[in-house]
C-alpha positions as CSV (number, residue, x, y, z in Angstrom):
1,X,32.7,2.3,2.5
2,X,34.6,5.5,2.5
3,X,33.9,8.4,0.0
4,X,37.1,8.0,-2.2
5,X,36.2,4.2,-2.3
6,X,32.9,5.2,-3.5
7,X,34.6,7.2,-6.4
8,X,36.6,4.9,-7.0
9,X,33.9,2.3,-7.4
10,X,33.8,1.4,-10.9
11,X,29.9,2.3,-12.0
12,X,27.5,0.3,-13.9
13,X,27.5,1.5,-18.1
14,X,24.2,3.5,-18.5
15,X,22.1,1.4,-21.0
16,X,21.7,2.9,-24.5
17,X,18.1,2.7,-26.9
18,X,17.8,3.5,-30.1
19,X,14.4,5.4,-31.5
20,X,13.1,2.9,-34.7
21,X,10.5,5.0,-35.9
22,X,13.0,8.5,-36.2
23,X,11.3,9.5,-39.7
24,X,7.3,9.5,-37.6
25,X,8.5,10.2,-34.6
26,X,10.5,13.6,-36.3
27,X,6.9,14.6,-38.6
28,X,4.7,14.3,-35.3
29,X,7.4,16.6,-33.4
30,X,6.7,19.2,-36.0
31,X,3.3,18.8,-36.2
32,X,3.2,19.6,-32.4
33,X,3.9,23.3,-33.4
34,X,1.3,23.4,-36.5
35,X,-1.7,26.0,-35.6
36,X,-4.3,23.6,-37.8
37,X,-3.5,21.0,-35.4
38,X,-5.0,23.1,-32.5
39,X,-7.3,25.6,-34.3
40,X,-10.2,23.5,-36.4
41,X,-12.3,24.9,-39.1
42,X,-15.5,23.3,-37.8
43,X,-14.6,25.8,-34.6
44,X,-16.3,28.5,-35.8
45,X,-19.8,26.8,-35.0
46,X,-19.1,26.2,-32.0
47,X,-17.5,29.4,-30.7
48,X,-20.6,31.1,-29.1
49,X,-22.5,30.0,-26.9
50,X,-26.2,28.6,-27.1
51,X,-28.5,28.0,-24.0
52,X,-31.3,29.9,-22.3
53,X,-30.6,33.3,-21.4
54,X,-30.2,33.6,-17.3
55,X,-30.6,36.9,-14.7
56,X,-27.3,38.8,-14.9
57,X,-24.9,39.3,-17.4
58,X,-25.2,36.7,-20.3
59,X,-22.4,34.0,-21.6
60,X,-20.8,34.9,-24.5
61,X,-18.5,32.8,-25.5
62,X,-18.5,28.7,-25.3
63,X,-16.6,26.7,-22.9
64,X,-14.9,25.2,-26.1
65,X,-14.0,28.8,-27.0
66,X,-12.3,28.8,-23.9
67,X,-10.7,25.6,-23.5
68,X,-9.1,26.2,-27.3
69,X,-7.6,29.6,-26.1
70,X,-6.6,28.3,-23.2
71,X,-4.9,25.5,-25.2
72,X,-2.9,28.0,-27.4
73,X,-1.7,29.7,-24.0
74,X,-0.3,26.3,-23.1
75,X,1.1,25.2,-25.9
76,X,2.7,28.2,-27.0
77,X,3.6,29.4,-23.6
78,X,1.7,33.1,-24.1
79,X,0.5,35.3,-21.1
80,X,-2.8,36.7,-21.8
81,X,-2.8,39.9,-23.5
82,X,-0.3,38.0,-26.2
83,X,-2.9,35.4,-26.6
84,X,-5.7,37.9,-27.4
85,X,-3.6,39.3,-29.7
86,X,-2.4,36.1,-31.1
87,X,-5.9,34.7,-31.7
88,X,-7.1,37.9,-33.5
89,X,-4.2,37.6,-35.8
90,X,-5.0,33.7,-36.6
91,X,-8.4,34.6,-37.8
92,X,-7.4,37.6,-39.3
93,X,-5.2,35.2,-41.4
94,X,-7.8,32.4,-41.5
95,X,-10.3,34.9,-43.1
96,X,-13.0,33.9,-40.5
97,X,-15.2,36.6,-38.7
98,X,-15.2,35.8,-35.1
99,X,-14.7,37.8,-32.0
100,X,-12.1,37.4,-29.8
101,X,-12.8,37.2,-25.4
102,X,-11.0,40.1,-23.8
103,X,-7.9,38.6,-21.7
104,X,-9.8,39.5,-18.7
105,X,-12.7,37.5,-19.4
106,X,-10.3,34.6,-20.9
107,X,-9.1,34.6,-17.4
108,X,-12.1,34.6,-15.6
109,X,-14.0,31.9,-17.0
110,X,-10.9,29.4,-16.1
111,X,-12.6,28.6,-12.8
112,X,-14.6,25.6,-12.4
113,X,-14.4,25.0,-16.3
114,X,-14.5,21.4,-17.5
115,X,-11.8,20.4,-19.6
116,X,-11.4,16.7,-21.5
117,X,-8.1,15.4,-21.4
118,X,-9.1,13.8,-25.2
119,X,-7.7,10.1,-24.3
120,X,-7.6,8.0,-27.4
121,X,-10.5,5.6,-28.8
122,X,-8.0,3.3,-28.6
123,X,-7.6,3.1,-24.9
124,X,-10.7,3.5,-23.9
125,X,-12.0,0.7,-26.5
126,X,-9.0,-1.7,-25.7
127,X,-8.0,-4.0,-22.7
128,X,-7.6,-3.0,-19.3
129,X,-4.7,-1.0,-18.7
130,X,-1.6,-0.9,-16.2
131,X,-1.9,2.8,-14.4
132,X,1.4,3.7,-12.9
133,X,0.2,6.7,-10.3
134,X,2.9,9.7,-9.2
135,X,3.1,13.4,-8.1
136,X,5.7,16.1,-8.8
137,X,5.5,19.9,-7.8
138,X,4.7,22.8,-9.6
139,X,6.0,26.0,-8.5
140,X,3.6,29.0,-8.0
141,X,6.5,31.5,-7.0
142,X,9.7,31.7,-5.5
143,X,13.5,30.9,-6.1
144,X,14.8,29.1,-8.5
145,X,16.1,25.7,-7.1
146,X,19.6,26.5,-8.4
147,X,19.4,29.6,-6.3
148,X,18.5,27.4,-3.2
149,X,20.6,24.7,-3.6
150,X,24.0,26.6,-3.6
151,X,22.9,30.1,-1.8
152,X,19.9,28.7,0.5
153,X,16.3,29.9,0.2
154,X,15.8,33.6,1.2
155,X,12.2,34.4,0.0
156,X,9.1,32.6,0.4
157,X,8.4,29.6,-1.9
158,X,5.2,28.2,-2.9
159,X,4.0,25.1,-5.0
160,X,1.4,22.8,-5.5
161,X,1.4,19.2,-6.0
162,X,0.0,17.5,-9.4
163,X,-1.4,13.7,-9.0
164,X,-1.4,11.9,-12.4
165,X,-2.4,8.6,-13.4
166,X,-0.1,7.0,-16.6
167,X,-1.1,4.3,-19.0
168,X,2.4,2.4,-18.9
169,X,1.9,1.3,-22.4
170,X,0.8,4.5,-24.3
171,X,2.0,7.4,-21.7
172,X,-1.4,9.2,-22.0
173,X,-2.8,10.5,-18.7
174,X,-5.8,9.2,-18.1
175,X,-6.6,11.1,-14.4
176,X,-4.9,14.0,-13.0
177,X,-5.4,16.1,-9.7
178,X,-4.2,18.9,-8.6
179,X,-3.8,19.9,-4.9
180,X,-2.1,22.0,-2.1
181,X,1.3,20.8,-0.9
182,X,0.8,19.6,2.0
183,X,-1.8,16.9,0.3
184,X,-0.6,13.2,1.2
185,X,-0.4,11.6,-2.2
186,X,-2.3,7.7,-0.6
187,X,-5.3,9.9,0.0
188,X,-6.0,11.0,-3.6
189,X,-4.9,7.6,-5.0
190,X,-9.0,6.7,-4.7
191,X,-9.6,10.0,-6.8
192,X,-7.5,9.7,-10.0
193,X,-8.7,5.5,-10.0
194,X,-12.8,6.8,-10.0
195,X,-11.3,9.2,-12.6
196,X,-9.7,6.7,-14.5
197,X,-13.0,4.5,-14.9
198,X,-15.2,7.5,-15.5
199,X,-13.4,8.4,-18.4
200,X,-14.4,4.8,-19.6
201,X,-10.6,3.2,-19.0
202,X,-10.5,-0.1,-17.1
203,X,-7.5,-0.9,-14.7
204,X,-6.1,-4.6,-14.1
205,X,-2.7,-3.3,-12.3
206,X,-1.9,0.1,-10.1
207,X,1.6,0.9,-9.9
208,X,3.0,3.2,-6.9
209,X,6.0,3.8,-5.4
210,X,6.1,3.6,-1.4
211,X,4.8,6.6,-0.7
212,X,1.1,5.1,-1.2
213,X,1.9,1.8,1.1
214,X,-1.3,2.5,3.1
215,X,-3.6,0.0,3.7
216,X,-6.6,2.2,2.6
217,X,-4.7,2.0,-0.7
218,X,-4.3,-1.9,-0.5
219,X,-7.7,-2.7,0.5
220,X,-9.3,-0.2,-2.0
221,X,-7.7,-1.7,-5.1
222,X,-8.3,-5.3,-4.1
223,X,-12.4,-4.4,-3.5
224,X,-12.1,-2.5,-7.0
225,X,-10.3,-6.3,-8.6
226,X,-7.0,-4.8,-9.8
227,X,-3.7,-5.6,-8.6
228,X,-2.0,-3.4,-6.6
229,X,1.9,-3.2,-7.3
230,X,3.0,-1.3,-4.1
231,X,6.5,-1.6,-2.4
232,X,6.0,-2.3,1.2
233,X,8.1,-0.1,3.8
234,X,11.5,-1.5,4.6
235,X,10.2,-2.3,8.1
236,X,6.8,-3.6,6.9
237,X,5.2,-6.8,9.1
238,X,2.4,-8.7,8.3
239,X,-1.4,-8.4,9.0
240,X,-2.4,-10.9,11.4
241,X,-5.8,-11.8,12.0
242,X,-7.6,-12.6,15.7
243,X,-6.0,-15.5,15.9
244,X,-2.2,-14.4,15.6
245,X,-2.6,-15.9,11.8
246,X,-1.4,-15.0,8.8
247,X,-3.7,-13.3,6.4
248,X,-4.6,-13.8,3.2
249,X,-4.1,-10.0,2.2
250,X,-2.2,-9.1,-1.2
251,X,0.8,-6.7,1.1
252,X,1.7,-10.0,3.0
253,X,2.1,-11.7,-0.2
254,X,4.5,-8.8,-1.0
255,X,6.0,-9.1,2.0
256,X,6.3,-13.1,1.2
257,X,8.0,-12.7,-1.6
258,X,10.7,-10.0,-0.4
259,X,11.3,-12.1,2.4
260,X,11.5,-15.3,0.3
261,X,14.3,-13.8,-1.9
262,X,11.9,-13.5,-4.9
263,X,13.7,-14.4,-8.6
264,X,17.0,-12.5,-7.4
265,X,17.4,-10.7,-3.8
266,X,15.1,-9.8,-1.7
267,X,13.1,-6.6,-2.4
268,X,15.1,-6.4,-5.9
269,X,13.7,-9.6,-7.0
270,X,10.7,-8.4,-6.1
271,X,10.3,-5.7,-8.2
272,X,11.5,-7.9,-10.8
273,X,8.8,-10.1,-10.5
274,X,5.9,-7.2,-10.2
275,X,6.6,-5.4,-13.0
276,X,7.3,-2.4,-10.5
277,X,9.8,-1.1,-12.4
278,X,7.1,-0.1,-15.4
279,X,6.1,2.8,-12.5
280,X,8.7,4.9,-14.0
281,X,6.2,5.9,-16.9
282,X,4.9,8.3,-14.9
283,X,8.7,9.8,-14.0
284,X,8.4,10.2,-17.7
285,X,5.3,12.3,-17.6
286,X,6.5,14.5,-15.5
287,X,9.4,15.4,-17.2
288,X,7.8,15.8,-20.6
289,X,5.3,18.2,-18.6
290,X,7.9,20.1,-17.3
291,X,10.3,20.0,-20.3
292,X,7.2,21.1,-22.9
293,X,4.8,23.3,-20.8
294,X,7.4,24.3,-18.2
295,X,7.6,24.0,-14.2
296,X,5.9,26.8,-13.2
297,X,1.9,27.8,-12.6
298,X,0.8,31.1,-14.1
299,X,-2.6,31.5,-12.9
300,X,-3.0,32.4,-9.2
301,X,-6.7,31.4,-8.2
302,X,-6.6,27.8,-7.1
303,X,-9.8,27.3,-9.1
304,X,-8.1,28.5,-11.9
305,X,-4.8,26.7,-11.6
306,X,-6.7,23.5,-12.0
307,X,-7.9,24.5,-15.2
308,X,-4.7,25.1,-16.2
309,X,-3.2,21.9,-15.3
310,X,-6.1,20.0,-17.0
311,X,-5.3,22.2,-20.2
312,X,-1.4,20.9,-19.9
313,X,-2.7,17.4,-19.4
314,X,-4.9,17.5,-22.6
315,X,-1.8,19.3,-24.2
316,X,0.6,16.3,-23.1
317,X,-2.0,13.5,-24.3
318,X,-2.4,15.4,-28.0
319,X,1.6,15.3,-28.2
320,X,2.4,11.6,-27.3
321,X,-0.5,10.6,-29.6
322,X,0.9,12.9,-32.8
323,X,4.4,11.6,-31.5
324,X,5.7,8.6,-30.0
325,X,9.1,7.3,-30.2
326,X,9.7,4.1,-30.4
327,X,13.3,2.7,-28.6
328,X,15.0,-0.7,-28.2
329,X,17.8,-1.4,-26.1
330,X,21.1,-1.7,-28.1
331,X,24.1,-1.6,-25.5
């Protein structure tokens, strides 16, 4: 097919939804900005912190102290002098008589600090869940990709890559990782399942796209009981056994089925049939990450920059569960 019978291919009409719940789903948006949402009375008793003194210079301030200020940075996008300054002024207006960490010390106690990504009761109390796994890139400094795509790169650009596990259902996150760029996104699929289950979620289904068609991946899902939904490689064959036979293993039932034709054509069927299609939840993520809490990384210390993306995580589950729209297909 040439290019101008390309254009002149007439395209398939992008599918319009319409959002049900417009009157909730418009309150929870402006809740998402409202300082009592993210600053609690009952704060102010657990702001300092209380454990055995140790040799050196003592702790201060709590962890929570620190994941709340941290929290406010996210969610309001501040660097760290402005946050200082911003939390004094809250409390000055609260009326309540608490100190505030220098910005220095704010950053500093990012490294190694634990922060919950507060998943709902709900999920953890409810059925087993269908985690659609992805990764995207977060810049730490460089061009702008508009810059690159029409002039070409002429400085240095670095990123890292954030790993997320989705409930398809909800949208929360229920895992996330965060690692260097050159990370192959199969090898931490292990990491943000374990992560999953110690947050007290179970899993019945894993969604991935191809990047993840490893047969570690495979064979780790089917030992842990969950079903993996994993598009095999264009070229894919099957596993054969000592005897030139055809195992048993879930990828040559993909493989089966894409060969078969499935409920329509081939690898389209498929996809159909596997629900893989629910996998763009976690497309969703990411662009609610990057839309909300922007593209970019702010702290430099890698140690630090995983606090930070645990912080947005926690962010992101607090938003969808204030505010979730709810759409239907109309056209």
């Amino acid at each position: 097919m040439t290019k101008i019978d390309s254009i002149n291919e007439p395209t398939k009409p992008k599918d319009r939804y319409k959002v049900t719940n417009w009157k909730e789903y418009n309150s929870g948006l402006k809740r998402r900005g409202n300082l009592t949402l993210w600053v609690d009375d009952s704060i102010s008793t657990k702001w300092y912190h209380v454990g055995p003194a140790k040799r050196g210079g003592q702790i201060i301030y709590s962890s929570e102290c620190i994941v709340l200020l941290l929290t406010l940075k996210a969610v309001f996008r501040l660097p760290f002098r402005q946050l200082a300054g911003f939390a004094e002024s809250v409390f000055s207006l609260m009326g309540v008589d608490l100190q505030v960490p220098s910005y220095t010390q704010i950053c500093r106690r990012q490294a190694g600090l634990k922060v919950p990504l507060g998943i709902s009761e709900r999920l953890k109390n409810g059925e087993p869940i269908h985690l659609v796994v992805d990764s995207s890139g977060l810049k730490i400094y460089g061009e702008c990709e508009w810059k690159v795509r029409k002039h070409g790169w002429g400085k240095r650009r670095t990123w890292r890559k954030i790993h997320v596990g989705v409930d398809e259902k909800t949208g929360e996150i229920t895992a996330q990782v965060l690692t260097d760029n050159k990370t192959d996104d199969a090898a931490v699929l292990v990491d943000l399942v374990a992560d999953t289950f110690d947050q007290g979620v179970e899993i019945n289904k894993v969604g991935t796209d191809g990047a993840y068609d490893h047969y570690s991946c495979w064979d780790m899902l089917t030992d842990l009981e969950i079903e993996p939904i994993i598009p095999p490689r264009e070229n894919a064959v099957y596993q054969l056994d000592e005897k030139e036979q055809l195992t048993d293993h879930p990828r040559n039932q993909a493989i089966e089925i894409i060969d078969e034709g499935g409920l329509e054509a081939n690898r389209k069927g498929w996809k159909i049939q596997s629900g893989y299609h629910r996998r763009s939840k976690s497309e969703n993520a990411f662009f609610r990450w990057k839309t909300i809490l922007g593209e970019k990384m702010y702290a430099r210390e890698f140690e630090n920059q995983k606090t930070e993306a645990a912080v947005k995580a926690a962010v992101l589950n607090k938003f969808i569960q204030i505010a979730a729209p709810k759409s239907v297909k109309v056209a």
